[in-house]
Every structure is written in structure tokens, then in C-alpha cells.
C-alpha positions, 0 to 999 in steps of 0.5 A, spaced: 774 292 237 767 293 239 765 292 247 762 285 248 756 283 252 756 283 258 754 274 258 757 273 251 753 267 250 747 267 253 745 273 249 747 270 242 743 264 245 738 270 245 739 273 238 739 266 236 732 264 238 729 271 237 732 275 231 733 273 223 741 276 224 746 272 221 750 268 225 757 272 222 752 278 225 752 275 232 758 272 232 761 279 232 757 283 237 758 277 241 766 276 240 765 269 239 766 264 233 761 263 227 762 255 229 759 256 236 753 261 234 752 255 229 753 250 234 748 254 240 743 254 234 744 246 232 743 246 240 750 243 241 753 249 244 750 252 251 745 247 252 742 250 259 744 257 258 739 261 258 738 267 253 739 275 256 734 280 252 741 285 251 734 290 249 732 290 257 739 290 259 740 296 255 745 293 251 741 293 244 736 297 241 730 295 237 732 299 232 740 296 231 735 290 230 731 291 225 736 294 221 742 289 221 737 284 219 734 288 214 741 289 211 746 281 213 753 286 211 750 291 216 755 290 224 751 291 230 753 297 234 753 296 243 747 302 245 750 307 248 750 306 257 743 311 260 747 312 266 755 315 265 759 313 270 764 318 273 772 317 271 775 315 277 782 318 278 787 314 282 788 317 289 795 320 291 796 315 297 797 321 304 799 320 311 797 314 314 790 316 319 791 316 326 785 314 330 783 320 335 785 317 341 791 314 339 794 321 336 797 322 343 801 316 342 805 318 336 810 322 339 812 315 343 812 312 337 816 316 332 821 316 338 821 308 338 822 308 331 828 313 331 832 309 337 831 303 334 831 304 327 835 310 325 836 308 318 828 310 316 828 316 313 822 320 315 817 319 309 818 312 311 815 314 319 810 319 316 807 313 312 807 308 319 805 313 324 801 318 321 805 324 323 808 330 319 816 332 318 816 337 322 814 333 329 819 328 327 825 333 326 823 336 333 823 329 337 831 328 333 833 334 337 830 334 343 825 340 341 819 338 342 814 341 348 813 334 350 819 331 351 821 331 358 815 326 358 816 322 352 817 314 352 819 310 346 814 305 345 813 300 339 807 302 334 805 295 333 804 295 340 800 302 340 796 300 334 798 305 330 801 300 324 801 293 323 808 289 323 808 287 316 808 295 314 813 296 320 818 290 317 817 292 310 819 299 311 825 297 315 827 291 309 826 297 304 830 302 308 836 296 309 836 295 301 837 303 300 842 304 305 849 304 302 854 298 304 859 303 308 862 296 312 868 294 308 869 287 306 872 282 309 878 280 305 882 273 307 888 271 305 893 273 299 898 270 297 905 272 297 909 275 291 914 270 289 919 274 290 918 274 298 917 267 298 923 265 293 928 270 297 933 267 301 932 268 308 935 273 312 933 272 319 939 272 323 937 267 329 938 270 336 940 263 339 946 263 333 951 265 338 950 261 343 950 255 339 958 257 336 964 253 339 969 257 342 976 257 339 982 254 344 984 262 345 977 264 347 977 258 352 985 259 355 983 267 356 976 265 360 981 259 364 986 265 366 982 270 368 979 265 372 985 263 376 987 270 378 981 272 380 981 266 385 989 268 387 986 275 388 980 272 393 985 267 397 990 273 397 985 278 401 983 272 406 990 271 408 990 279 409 984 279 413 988 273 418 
């Protein structure tokens, strides 16, 4: 499918009032119905619009013109653009730049952002911040030659990201991070064996609870006597 004009129906408003073509010829080049190119030339289409020259525009030359009105089955052609316009290619997105002044500010930074959220990982700090893996990795390990001096602070606060892109690379570094906490796993219920099984508890208070037999309570009666017997014979001995 050709490229249509840049105003579709300003042109064909154009073609119509200043060419011979046909209303196929002009409905094709201006990718509109053959009805609506019929209607713009009853003046019940585009009224108020007013007509784009496509020769001054570049668009169409004299020549295609002249040669699609001298043949009705001929197609207009869009000319060819006198300026090229240079390809753009998608640029690969780099390190988040760091205003000078700010730079110093980077490792208090990057020490903020690994005490507070140890799940980034380092190309997350790198696009926050502007920095490089190697200084990450030092900060990690106390190796840094400025370590002794450094102070976690927020890059949001320093300038160095905005919270929108701090909040996203957290949120995108807690869906990454494998669930390692188990689930909470609630009540089960018990087998039936366990639960139809007779009871086997003995209770501790079952002894207590038994009646003595008469024997039981003669030999305790006896016992009791002789001991009173013994006390009484040892006061008179003392005596």
C-alpha cells in the first residue's frame, strides 16, 4: 500500500478543483472513498477545508499529473522525498547521568541503597545512581578508599533519582526475589485412627481416687497404735 498525503482530504479537495483525474484516480492516492471524492466534488464533503497544492508540497509532480490524466487506468505515484532523513536507531539505554556536582554524593548513596534494600541487585543501583559495578562491590566489602568517611544517605534526598524509579526497582527486585519464608500451614485434622482409638491416658489422680479395702484400713489402724504404744513407752522411760 502506497503512502498517503500528508492532509488526505485537503489534497483531494485540490486534485479535484484543479486536475481532470478521475475520482478512482484521486481516491487511491488520497487513500479515501470514491463516494467521498464524489462528495467533496458535489460540495457535500470538506466543506471549509481548504485545498494543499501536493506540487509545492513536494508530494506530486506536474509530470505524474499530466500522465495519470491523460491515461484514467494510470495510479498516481508519491514523488520521492528531496530531503533523506537519517534512520534512527533505538539507543541501548547506559548509566543514569550524574551531574558533576553531585558525583561525590554517589558512594553515600550506594551505601544507603545496600543497607536499606539489600535485595537490588547492582545493575538495579547502577541505573539509580549512575555508578559502575566495581565501586558497588567495593562499598560491599569495606574496600573502598573512602570508606571511613562514608554516610548512608537516600538518593532521592541527594538528587540522584527520582522515588518513582527508587520504588520501581525495589518493587521489580521483590518480585524477582524467590519466596524462601515458608508458609503458614494451619490446622490438620487428625487421622481417624487417632481420633476413634480408645484412650490410653492413665490418670495420675486415679489412685487417690480408689477405695481402700478393710485390710488395707486394719493394717494402717495397727500401725498406728503401736506407734502411739512406743511414744507413750519412751515418755515413761525419760520419767
Amino acid at each position: 500500500m502506497s503512502q498517503a498525503p500528508l492532509m488526505p482530504k485537503a489534497t483531494a479537495v485540490w486534485l479535484v478543483e484543479n486536475t481532470s483525474l478521475t475520482f478512482e484516480q484521486i481516491a487511491e492516492f488520497c487513500h479515501l472513498h470514491p463516494l467521498e471524492v464524489k462528495g467533496i466534488a458535489d460540495g457535500e464533503v470538506a466543506q471549509g477545508i481548504k485545498g494543499a497544492d501536493p506540487i509545492t508540497g513536494g508530494q506530486l509532480t506536474r509530470e505524474e499529473i499530466d500522465r495519470a490524466a491523460a491515461d484514467p487506468s494510470y495510479r498516481l505515484k508519491m514523488a520521492p522525498p528531496k530531503v533523506k532523513l537519517p534512520e534512527i536507531k533505538p539507543t541501548r539505554r547506559g548509566p543514569r547521568y550524574t551531574p558533576v556536582s553531585r558525583r561525590h554524593d554517589r558512594p553515600n548513596a550506594i551505601l544507603w541503597l545496600i543497607r536499606n534494600h539489600p535485595e537490588l541487585k547492582d545493575a538495579q543501583i547502577i541505573r539509580l545512581v549512575g555508578t559502575t559495578k566495581s565501586t558497588i562491590q567495593q562499598i560491599r566489602e569495606r574496600t573502598h578508599w573512602n570508606s571511613a568517611s562514608l554516610q548512608p544517605m537516600d538518593p532521592v534526598t541527594l538528587g540522584l533519582c527520582s522515588q518513582i524509579d527508587l520504588d520501581f526497582e525495589v518493587q521489580r527486585a521483590a518480585k524477582d526475589r524467590p519466596a524462601t519464608e515458608p508458609a503458614e500451614s494451619g490446622q490438620t485434622l487428625l487421622p481417624a485412627e487417632v481420633t476413634t482409638a480408645p484412650e490410653t491416658r492413665t490418670d495420675p489422680f486415679a489412685d487417690m481416687s480408689r477405695k481402700t479395702s478393710p485390710e488395707e484400713e486394719k493394717i494402717d489402724v495397727d500401725s498406728v497404735f503401736a506407734k502411739l504404744k512406743q511414744l507413750k513407752r519412751t515418755e515413761d522411760e525419760d520419767a
